[in-house]
Backbone bond lengths (Angstrom), bond angles and torsions (degrees), N, CA, C in turn:
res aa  C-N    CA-C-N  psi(-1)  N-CA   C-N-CA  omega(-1)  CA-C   N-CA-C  phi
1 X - - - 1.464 - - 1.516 109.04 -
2 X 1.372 137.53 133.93 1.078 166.39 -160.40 1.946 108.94 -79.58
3 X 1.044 113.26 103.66 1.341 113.39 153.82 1.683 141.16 -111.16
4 X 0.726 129.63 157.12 1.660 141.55 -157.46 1.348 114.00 -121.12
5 X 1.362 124.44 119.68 1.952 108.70 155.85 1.622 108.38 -81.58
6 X 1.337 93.15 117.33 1.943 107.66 -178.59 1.856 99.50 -85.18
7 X 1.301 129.75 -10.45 0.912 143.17 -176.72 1.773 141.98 -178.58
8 X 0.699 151.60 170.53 1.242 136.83 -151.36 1.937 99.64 -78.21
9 X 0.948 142.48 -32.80 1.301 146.93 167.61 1.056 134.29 -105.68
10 X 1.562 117.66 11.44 1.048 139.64 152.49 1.588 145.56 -142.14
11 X 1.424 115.37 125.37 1.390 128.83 173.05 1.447 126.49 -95.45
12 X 1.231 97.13 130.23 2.020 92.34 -171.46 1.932 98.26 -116.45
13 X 1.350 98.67 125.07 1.588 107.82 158.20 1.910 123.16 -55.89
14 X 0.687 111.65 124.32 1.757 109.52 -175.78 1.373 116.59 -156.77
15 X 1.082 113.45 154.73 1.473 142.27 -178.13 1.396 132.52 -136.62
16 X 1.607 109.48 133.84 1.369 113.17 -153.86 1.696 104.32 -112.44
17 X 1.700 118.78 151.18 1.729 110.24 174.52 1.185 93.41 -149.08
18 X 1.490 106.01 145.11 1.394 118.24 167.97 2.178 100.04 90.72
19 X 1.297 102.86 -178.42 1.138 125.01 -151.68 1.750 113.29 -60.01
20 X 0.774 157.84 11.96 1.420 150.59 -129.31 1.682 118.24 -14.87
21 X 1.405 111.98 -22.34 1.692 105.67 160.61 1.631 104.77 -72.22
22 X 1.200 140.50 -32.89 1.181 144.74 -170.79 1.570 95.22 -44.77
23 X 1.784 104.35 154.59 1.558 117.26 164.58 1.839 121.83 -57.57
24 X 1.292 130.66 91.00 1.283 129.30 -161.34 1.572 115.02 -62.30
25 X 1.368 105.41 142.87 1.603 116.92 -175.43 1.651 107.48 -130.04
26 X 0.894 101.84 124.01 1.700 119.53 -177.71 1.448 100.10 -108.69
27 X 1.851 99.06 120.86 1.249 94.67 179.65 1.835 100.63 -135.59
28 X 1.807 94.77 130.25 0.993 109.22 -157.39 1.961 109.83 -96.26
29 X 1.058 118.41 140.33 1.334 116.25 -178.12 1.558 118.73 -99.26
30 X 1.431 104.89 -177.94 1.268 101.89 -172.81 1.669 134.92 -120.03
31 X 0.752 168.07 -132.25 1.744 167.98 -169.71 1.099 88.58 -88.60
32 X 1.271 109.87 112.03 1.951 118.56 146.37 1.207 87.49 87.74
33 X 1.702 175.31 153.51 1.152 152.54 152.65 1.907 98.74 129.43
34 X 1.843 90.53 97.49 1.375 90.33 163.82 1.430 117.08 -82.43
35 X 1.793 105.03 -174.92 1.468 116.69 179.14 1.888 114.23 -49.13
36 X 1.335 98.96 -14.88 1.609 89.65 -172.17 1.382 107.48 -80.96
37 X 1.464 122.45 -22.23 1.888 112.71 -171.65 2.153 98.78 -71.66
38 X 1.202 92.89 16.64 1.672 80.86 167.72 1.346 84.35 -114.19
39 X 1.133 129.30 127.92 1.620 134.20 -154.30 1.764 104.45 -96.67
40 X 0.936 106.59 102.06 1.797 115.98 166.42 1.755 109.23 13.30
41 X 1.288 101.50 -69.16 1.053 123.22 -157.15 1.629 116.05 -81.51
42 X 1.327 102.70 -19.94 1.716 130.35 175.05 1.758 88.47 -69.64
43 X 1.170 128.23 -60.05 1.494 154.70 -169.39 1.558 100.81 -47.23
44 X 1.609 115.42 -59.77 1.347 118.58 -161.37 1.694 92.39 -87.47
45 X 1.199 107.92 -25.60 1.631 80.49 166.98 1.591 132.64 -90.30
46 X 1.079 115.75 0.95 1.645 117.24 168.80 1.318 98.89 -98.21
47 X 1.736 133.98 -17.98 1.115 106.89 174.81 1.822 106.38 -87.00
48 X 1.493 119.76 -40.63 1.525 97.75 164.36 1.794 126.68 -46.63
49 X 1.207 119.36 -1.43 1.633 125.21 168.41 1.720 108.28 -79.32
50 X 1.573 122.53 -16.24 1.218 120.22 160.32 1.849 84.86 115.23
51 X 0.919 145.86 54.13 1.574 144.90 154.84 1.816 108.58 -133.04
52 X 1.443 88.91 157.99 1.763 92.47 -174.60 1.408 95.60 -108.04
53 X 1.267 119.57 110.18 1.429 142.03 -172.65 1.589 92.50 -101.69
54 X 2.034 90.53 118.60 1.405 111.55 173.90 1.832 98.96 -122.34
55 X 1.200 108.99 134.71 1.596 126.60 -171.60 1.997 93.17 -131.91
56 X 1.370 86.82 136.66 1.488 90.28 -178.30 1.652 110.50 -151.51
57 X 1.610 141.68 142.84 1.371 124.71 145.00 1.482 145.09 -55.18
58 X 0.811 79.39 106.24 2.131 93.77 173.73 1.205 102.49 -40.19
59 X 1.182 115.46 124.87 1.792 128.96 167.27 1.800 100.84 -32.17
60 X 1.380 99.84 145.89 1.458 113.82 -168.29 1.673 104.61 40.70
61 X 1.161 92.06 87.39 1.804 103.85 171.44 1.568 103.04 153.28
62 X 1.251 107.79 134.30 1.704 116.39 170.97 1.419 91.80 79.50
63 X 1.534 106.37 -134.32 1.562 142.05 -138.06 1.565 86.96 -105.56
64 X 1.525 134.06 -51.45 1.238 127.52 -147.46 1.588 114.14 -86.11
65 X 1.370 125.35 -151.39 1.586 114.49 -157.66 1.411 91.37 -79.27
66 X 1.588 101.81 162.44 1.540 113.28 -179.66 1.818 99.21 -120.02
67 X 0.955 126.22 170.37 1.519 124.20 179.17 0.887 107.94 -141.66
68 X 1.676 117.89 67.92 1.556 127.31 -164.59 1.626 102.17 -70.51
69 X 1.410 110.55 -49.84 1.348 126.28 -158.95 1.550 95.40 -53.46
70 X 1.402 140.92 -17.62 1.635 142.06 -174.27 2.004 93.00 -108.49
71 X 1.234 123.15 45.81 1.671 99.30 146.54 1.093 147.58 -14.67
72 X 1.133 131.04 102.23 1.584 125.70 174.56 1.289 115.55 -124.76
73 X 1.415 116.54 118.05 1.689 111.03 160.54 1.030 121.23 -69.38
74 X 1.709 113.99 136.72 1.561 115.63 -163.94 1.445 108.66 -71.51
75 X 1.773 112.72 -26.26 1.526 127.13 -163.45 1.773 89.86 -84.18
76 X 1.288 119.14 -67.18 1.776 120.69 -163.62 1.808 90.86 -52.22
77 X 1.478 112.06 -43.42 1.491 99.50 165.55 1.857 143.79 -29.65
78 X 1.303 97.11 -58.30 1.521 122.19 -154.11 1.578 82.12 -86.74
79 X 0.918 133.14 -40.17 2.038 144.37 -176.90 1.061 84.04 -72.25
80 X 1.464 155.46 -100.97 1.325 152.88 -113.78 1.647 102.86 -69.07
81 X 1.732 96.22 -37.67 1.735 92.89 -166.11 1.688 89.28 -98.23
82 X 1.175 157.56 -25.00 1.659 142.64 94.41 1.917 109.79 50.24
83 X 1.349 86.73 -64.49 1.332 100.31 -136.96 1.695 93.41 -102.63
84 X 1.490 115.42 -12.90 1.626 119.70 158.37 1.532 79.11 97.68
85 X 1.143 145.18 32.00 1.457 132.01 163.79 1.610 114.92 -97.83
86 X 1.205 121.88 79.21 1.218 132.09 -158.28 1.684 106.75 -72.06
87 X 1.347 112.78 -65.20 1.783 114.78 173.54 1.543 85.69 -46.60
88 X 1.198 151.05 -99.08 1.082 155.98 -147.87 1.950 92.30 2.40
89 X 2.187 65.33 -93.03 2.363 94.46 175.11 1.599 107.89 -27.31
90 X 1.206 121.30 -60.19 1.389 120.70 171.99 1.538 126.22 -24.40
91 X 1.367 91.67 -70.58 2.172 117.99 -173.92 1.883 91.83 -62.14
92 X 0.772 122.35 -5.65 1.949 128.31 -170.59 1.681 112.09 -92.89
93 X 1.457 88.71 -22.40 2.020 83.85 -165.43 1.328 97.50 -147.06
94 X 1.706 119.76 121.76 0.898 148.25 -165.22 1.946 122.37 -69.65
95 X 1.116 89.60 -34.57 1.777 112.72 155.58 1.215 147.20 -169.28
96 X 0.842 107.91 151.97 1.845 123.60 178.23 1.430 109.12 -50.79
97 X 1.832 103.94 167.83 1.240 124.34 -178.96 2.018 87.04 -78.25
98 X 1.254 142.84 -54.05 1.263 134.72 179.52 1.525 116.27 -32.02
99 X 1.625 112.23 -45.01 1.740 113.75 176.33 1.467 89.52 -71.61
100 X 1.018 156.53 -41.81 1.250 142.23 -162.22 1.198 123.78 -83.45
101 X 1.510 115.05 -17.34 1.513 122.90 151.29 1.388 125.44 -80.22
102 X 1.754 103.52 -21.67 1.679 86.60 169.73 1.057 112.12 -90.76
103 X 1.713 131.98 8.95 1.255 146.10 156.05 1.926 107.38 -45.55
104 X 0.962 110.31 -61.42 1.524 128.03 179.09 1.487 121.64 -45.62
105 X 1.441 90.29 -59.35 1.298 124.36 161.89 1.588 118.39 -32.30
106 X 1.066 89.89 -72.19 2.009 106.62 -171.06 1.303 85.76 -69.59
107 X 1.092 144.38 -45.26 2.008 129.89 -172.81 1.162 102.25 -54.75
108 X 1.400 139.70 -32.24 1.388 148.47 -134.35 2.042 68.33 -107.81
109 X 0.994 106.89 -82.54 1.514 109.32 -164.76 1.820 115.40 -38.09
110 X 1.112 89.20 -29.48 1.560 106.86 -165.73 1.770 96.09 -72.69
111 X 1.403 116.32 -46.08 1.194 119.85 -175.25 1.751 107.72 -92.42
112 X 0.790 124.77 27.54 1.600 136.45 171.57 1.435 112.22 51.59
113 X 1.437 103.68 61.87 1.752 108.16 -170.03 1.351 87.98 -138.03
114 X 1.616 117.14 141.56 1.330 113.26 -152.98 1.797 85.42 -114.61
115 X 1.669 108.63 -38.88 1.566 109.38 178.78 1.314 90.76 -138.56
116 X 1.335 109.55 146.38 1.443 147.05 155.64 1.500 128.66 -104.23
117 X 1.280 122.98 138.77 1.671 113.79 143.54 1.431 120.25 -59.48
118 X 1.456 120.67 119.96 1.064 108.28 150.40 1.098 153.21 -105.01
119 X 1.216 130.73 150.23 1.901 119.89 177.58 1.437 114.30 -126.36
120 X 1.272 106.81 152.61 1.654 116.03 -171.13 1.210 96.03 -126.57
121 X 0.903 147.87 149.15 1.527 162.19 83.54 1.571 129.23 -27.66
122 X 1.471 129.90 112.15 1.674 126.46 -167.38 1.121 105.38 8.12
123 X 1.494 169.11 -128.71 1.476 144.15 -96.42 1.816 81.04 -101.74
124 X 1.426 123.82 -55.85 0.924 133.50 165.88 1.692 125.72 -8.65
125 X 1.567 82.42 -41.37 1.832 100.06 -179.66 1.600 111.93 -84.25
126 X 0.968 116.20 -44.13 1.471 129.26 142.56 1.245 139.34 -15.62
127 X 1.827 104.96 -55.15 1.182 131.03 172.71 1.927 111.42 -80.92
128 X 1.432 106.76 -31.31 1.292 76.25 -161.64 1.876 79.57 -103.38
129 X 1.172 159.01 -1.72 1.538 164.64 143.87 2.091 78.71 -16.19
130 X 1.460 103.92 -91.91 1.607 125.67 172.42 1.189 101.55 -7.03
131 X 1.478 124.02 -55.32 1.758 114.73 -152.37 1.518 103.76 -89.37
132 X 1.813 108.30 -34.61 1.410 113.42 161.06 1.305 123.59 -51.12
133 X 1.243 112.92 -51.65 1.986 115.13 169.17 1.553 115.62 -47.41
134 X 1.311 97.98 -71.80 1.705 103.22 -171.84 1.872 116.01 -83.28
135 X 1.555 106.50 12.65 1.470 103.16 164.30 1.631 101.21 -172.36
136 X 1.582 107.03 73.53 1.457 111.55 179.96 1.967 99.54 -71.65
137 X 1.043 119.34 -28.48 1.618 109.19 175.15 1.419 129.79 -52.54
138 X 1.494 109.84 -7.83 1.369 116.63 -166.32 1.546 105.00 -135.67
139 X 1.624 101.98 6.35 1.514 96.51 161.61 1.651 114.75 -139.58
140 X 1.617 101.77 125.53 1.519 122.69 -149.68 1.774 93.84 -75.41
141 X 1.675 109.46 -40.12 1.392 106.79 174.42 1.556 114.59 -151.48
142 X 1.286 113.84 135.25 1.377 113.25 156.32 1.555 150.23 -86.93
143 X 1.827 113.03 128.75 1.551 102.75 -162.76 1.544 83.52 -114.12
144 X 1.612 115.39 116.65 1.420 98.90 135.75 1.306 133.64 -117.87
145 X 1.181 112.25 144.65 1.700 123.72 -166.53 1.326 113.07 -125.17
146 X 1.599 90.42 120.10 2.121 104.77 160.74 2.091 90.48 77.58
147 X 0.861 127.57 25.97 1.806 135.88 -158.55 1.308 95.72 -119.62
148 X 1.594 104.23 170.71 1.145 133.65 166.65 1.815 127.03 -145.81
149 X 1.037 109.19 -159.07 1.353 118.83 -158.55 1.873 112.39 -107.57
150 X 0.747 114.56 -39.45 1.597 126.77 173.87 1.288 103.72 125.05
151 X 1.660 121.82 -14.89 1.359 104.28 -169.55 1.534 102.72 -86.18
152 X 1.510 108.67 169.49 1.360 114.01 -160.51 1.819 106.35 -94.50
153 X 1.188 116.55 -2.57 1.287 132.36 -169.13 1.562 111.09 -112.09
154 X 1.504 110.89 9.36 1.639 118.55 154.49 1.216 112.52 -144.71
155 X 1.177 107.47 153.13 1.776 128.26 157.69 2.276 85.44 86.49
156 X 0.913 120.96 41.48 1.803 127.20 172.56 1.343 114.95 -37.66
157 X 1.022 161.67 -111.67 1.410 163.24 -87.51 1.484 101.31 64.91
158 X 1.835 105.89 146.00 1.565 125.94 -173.92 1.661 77.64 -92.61
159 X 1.354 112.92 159.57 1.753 123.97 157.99 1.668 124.24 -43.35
160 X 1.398 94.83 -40.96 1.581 108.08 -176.06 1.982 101.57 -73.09
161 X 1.010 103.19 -48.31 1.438 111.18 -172.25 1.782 98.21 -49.08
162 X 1.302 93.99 -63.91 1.746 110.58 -163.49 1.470 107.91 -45.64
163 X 1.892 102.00 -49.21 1.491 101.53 167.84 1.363 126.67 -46.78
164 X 1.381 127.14 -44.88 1.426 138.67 169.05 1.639 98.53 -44.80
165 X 1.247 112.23 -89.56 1.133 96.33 -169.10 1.679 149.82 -40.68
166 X 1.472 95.78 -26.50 1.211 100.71 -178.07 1.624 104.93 -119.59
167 X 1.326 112.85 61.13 1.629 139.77 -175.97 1.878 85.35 -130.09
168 X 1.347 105.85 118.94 1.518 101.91 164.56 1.837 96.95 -89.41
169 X 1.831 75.32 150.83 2.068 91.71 -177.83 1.519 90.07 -89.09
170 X 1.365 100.58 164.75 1.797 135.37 -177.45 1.579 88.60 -64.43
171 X 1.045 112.05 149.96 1.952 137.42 -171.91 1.113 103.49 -64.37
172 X 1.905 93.53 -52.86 1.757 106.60 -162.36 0.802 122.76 -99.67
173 X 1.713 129.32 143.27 1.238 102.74 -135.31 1.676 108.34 -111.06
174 X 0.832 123.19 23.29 1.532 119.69 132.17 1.598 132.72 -35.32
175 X 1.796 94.93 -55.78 1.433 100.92 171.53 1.147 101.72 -88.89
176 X 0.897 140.25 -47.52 1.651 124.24 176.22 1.940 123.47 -37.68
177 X 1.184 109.54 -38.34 1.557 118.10 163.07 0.967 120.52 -55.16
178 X 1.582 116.40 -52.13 1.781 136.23 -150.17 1.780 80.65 -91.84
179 X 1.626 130.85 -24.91 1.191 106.44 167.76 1.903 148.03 -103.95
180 X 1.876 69.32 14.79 1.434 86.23 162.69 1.227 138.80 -59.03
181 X 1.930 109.78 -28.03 1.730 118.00 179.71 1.059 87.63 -76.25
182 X 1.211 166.72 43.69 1.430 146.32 157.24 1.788 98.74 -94.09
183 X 1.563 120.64 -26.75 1.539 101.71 167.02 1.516 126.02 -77.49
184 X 1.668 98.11 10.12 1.937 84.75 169.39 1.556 114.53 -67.67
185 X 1.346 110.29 -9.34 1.619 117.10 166.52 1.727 107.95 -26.77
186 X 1.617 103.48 -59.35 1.707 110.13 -178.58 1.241 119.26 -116.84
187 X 1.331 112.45 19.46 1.793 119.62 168.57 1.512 103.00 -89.98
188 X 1.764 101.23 145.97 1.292 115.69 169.57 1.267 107.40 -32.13
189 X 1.650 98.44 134.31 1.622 105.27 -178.08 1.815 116.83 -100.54
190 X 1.287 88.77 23.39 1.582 103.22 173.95 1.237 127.38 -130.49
191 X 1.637 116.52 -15.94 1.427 147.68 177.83 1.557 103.62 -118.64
192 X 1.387 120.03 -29.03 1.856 103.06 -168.51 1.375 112.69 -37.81
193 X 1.504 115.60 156.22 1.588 118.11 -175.60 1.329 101.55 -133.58
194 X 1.196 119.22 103.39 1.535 106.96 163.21 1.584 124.18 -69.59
195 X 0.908 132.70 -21.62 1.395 145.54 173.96 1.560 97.57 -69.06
196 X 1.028 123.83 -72.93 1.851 133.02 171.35 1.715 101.03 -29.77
197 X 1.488 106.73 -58.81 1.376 92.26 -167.59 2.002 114.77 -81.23
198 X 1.638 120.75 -8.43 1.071 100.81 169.68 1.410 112.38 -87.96
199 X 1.643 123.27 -11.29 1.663 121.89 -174.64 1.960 95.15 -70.42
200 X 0.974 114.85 -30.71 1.596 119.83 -175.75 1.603 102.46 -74.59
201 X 1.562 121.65 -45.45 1.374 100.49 174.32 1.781 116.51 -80.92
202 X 1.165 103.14 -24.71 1.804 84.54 163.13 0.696 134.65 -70.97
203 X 1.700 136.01 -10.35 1.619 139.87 175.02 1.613 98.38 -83.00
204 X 1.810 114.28 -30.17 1.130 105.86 -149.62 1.949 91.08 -79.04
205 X 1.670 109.01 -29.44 1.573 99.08 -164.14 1.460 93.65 -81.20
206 X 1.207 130.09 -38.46 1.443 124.84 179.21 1.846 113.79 -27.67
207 X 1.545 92.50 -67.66 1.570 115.51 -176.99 1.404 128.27 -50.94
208 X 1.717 91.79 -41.02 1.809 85.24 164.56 2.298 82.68 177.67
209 X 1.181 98.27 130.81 1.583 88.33 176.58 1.777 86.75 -123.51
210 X 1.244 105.74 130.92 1.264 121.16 179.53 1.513 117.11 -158.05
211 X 1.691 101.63 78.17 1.620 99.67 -177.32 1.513 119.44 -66.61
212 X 1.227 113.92 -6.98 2.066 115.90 -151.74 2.198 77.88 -77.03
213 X 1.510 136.06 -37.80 0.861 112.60 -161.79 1.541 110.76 -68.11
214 X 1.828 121.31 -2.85 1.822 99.61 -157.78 1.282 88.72 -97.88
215 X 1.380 141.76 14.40 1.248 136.23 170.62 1.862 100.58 -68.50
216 X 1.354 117.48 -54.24 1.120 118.33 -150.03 1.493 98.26 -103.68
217 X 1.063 105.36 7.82 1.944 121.88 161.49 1.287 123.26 -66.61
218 X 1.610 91.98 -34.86 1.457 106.83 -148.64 1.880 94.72 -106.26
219 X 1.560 107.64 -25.63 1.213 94.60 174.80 1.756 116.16 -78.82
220 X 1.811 110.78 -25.14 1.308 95.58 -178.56 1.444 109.15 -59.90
221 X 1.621 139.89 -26.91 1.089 139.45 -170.65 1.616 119.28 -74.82
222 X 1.276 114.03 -33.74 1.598 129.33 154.73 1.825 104.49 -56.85
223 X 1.246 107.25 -88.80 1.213 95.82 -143.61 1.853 112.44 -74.68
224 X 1.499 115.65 18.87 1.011 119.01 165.38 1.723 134.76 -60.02
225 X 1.158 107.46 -28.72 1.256 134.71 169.18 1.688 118.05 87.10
226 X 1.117 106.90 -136.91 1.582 108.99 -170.95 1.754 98.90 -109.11
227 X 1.373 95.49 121.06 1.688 101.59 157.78 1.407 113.85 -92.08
228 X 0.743 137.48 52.00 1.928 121.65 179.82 2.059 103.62 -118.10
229 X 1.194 115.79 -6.64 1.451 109.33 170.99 1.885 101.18 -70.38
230 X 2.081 104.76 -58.17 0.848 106.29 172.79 1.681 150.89 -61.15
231 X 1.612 90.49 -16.96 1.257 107.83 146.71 1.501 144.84 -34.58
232 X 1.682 91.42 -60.09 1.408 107.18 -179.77 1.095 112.04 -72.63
233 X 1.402 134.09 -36.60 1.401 121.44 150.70 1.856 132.28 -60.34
234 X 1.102 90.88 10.30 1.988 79.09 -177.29 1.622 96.36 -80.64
235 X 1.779 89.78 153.02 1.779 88.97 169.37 1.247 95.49 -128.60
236 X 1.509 149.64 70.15 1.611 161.61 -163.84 1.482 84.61 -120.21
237 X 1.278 102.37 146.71 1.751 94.03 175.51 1.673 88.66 -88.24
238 X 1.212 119.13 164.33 1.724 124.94 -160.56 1.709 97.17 -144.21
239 X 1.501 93.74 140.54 1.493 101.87 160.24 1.698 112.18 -127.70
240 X 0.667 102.03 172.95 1.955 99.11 -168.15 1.622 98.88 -158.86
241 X 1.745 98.64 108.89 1.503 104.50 -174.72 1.300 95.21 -116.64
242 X 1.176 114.42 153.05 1.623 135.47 177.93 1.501 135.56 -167.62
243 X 1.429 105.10 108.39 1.634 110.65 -173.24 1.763 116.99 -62.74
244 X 1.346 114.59 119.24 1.580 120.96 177.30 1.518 106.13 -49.37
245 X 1.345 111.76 -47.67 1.595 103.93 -179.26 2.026 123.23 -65.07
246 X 1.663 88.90 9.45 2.097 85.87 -166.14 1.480 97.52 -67.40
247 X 1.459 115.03 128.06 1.711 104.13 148.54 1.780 106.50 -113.98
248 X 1.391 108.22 32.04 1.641 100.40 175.00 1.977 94.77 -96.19
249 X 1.222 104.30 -35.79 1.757 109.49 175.62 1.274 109.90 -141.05
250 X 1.044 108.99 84.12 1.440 123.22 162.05 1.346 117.61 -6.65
251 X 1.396 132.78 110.33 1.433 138.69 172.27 1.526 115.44 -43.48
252 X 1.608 107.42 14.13 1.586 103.15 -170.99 1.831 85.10 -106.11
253 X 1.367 123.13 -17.60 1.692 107.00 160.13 0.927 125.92 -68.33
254 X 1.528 123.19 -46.55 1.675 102.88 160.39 1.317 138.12 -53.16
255 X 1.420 96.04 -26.34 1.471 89.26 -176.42 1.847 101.44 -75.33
256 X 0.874 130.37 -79.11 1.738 141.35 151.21 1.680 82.78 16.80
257 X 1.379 127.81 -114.56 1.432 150.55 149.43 1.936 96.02 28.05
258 X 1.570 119.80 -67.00 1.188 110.14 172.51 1.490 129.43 -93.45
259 X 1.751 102.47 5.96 1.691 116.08 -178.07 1.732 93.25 -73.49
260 X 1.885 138.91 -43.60 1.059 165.94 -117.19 1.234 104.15 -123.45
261 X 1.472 126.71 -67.19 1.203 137.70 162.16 1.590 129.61 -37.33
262 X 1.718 116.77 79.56 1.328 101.51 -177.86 1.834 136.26 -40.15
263 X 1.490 119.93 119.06 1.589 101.63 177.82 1.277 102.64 77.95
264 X 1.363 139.86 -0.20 1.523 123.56 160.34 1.423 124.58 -82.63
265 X 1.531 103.31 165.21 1.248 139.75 -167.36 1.663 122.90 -74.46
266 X 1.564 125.16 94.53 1.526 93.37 -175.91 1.229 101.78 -111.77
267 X 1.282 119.37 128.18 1.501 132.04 159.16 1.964 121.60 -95.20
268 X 1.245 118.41 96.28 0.682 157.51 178.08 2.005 121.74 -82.09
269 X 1.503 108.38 81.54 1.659 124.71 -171.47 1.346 117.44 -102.91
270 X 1.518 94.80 126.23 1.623 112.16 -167.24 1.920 78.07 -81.76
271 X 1.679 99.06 158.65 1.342 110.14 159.23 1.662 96.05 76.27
272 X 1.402 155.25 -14.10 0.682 157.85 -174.95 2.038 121.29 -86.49
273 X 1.286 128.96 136.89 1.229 99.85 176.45 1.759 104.75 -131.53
274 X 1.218 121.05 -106.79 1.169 147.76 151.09 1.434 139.47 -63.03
275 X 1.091 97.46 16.41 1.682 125.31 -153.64 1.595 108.67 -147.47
276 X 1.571 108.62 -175.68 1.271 124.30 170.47 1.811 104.83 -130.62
277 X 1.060 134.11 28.24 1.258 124.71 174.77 1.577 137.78 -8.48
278 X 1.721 119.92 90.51 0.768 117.83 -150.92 2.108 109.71 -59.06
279 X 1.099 104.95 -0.53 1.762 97.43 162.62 1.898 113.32 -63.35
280 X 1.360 104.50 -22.68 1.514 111.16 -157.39 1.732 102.25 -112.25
281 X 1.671 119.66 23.94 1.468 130.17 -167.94 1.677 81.43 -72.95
282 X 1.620 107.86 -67.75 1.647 98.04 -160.60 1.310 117.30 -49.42
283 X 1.236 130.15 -24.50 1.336 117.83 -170.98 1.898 102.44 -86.97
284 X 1.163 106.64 -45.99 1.538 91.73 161.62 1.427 140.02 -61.48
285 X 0.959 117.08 -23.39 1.567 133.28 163.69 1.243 102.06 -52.20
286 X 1.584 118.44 -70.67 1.434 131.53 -173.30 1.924 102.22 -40.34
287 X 1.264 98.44 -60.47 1.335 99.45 -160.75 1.564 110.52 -62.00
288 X 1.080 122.52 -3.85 1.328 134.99 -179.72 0.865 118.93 -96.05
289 X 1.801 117.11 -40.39 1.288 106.69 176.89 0.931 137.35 -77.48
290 X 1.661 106.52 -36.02 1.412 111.59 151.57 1.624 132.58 -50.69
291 X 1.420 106.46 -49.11 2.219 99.37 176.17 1.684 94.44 -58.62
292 X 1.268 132.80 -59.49 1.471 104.61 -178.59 1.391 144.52 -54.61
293 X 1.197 80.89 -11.02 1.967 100.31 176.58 1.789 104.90 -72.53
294 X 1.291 90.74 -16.09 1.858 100.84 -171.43 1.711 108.36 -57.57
295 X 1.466 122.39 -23.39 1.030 119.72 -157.53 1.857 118.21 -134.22
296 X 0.477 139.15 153.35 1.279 137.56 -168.84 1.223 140.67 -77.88
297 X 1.429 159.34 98.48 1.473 149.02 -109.27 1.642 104.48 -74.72
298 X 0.925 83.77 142.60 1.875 116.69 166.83 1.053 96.83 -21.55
299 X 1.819 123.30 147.33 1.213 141.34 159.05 1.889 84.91 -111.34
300 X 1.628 96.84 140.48 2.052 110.79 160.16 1.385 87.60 -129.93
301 X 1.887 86.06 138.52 0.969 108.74 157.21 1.391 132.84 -72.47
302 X 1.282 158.07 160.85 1.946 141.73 -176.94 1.702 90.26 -66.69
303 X 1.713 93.51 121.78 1.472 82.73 163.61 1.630 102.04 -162.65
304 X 1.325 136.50 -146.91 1.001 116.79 -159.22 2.012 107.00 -150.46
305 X 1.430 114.49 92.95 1.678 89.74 -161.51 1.109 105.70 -50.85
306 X 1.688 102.13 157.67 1.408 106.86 135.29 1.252 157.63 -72.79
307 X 1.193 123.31 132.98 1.673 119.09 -159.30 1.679 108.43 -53.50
């Protein structure tokens, strides 16, 4: 698999499907969650819809740079900012959800694509909202999915969910698999797969298991703050997807996300949770293919892929 320097301190692992003349789609992931939870096969079917589907790892996660040298405990974390000590939370985490969009960004540059569609997935949604704010010229459309807004008064976590998440899994990866069903907590409660979600954590510990990065994942997503002023100014045409069954982000961020968003799109899925359930691919496909159709093909700049 193919990696890139998007910038002087950072390299992102990524993978490309479908045509490279095709209309390009950047699809962005989420907290803790390499390029593979956008599922291969999710991939080859929006790129047989006629788009060049690029999937990549988010700094600290997968294949790409790690930022060992900045430690953060997720627990001395969640207490410090707990405890209203904000410089503290600050001096703790090395960067923002903004470096992580010009993370995206520079892949896009790196691969000689001047604009993309983009899509995010929960932190993902976050991330690419970010790349739409601080560089709407280089993004033709926006998807956010299962996301929210930064404010703390939408898109919540249920208790049970929150517990999941912030429960570290077993090292080894036995237990690390066997503790993958613990996110049917916020998977469709009519589609969840426990089998789906331990085949995803064995490729994922195989591929690279590296928990020290979701500490400092989790702070760019905290201490980023609230997008919804900047919101209301974006003019990206926007789609805003969100499963009724999520209790990891409350379906009240998407909705928020398209209350903010001038002229956007809310798509709104029964049977859906925390997940992408491959029963529910066609309807996401659809919805994609169509908001990207909204806009007009890619300008590249002369440049040169990378091998």
């Amino acid at each position: 698999m193919p990696d890139v320097a998007v910038s002087a301190d950072v390299s992102l692992a990524y993978e490309c499907f479908g045509d490279p003349e095709d209309p390009p789609v950047l699809l962005v992931m989420g907290f803790g969650a390499q390029l593979l939870a956008w599922h291969e096969d999710f991939c080859r079917a929006l790129a047989d819809r006629g788009r060049y589907v690029i999937r990549y790892d988010n700094r600290d996660c997968g294949l790409s740079t790690k930022f060992d040298a900045h430690p953060v405990d997720m627990g001395e974390f969640i207490a410090t900012v707990s405890s209203g000590d904000l410089p503290g939370a600050l001096a703790m985490v090395p960067y923002r959800l903004r470096d992580m969009a010009d993370d995206g960004l520079g892949l896009l540059t790196a691969l000689g694509i001047e604009r993309a569609h983009v899509v995010g997935t929960s932190m993902g949604g976050m991330i690419a909202q970010t790349m739409a704010i601080t560089s709407p010229e280089r993004v033709l459309t926006l998807t956010s999915m299962m996301s929210s807004t930064g404010e703390s008064e939408y898109g919540g976590s249920s208790p049970e969910a929150q517990e999941v998440l912030f429960t570290p899994k077993p090292p080894d990866r036995e237990g690390y698999v066997r503790a993958a069903e613990r996110e049917l907590v916020w998977a469709s409660r009519r589609y969840g797969d426990a089998a789906a979600l331990r085949e995803l954590a064995a490729a994922s510990h195989d591929r690279s298991y590296h928990p020290a990065g979701i500490g400092r994942q989790l702070g760019a997503m905290v201490l980023s703050g609230s997008r919804a002023e900047a919101l209301r100014e974006l003019r990206v045409p926007t789609l805003v997807i969100h499963g009724l069954d999520d209790t990891l982000i409350d379906p009240s961020g998407g909705r928020r996300t398209a209350e903010l968003v001038p002229g956007s799109e809310l798509l709104l899925i029964p049977d859906m949770g925390h997940d992408r359930p491959r029963e529910l691919w066609p309807v996401l496909v659809e919805a994609l293919v169509s908001h990207t159709g909204r806009a007009g093909p890619r300008s590249r700049r002369p440049a040169t892929r990378p091998a």
